[in-house]
Steps between C-alpha positions, in 0.01 A plus 500: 500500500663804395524818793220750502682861531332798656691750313378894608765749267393750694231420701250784529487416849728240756481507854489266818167460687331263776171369574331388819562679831859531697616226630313273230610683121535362205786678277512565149677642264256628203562659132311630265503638157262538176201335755682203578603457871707213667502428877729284679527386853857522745609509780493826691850471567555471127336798481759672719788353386389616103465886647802491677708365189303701247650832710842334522567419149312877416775658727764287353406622118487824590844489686651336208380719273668794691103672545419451100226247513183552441414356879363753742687500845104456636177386390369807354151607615363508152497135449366417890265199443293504819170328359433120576530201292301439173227268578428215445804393589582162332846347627676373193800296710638549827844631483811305621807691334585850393739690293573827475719650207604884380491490081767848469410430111144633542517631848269266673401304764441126501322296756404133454273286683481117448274264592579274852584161335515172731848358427612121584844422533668217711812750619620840505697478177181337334272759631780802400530369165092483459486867599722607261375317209152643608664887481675384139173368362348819297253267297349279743560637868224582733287838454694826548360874512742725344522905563695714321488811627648879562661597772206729602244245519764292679564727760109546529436145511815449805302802708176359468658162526655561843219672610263229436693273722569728769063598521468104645488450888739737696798334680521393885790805663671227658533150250401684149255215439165614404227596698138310498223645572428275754821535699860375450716267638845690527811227549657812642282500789502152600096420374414772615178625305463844417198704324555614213 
């Protein structure tokens, strides 16, 4: 079966959002262009991990570039995306690996999600070997979303990104685990319950 590729070359609009209440989301990562939109489930610390790199490898172009890029040093206000996610929202794949790449030919982003595949391998060599032939495999590999981007709606999508992740359940002063509604159990304190 040959891959499915959600290509978006620019997407009108790509950004990170949840569903369900704190403690209990559902993240997704959603693009859309010329009335097509694609939703996939992660991991909220995916999420995180995608913002924090998307910033990192921003900075980096615009170091190496000496300040010539076309990369704003912050999201600029202009391309805020505030509004929630396109319903209905359909999950195509869950995601299990990302990549993130800067093309310097036409100054843009690249983010790819693929699909969580179940691998079976007796060892560690079998099982590194699988995974790699999986990554080399650009005709019949699992499903992948790819974004290519500027570094505007980059930026944009990092803010929001972060900012979606940081709106869940506040953390305890003490542990950093989250607070539940209905109280916490803070390691720090022994058991000792405390109201949130």
């Amino acid at each position: 079966m040959s891959r499915q590729v959600f290509l978006y070359d620019p997407p009108d609009r790509f950004v990170a959002g949840t569903v369900g209440l704190p403690g209990r989301r559902t993240f997704f990562l959603q693009a859309s262009a010329a009335g097509r939109v694609t939703s996939v489930a992660l991991e909220k610390t995916q999420v995180a991990a995608l913002a924090e790199r998307i910033d990192e490898l921003l900075d980096e172009v615009v170091r190496r570039s000496g300040g010539n890029a076309p990369v704003p040093a912050v999201a600029p206000s202009d391309v805020s995306d505030s509004a929630p996610l396109d319903v209905p929202i359909e999950e195509e794949f869950r995601v299990g690996t990302m990549a993130l790449a800067w093309d310097g030919d036409e100054q843009r982003m690249i983010v790819e999600a693929q699909a969580l595949v179940e691998l079976d391998a007796d060892t560690d060599e079998d099982l590194a070997e699988a995974e790699e032939r999986l990554l080399q495999d650009e005709e019949n590999g699992p499903p992948m979303l790819r974004i290519r981007m500027s570094g505007s709606q980059a930026r944009a999508f990092a803010k929001r990104a972060l900012h979606v992740v940081n709106a869940g359940r506040p953390p305890c002063p003490l542990c950093s685990l989250p607070l539940d509604p209905e109280g916490h159990v803070c390691p720090r304190q022994n058991g000792y319950r405390r109201g949130a």
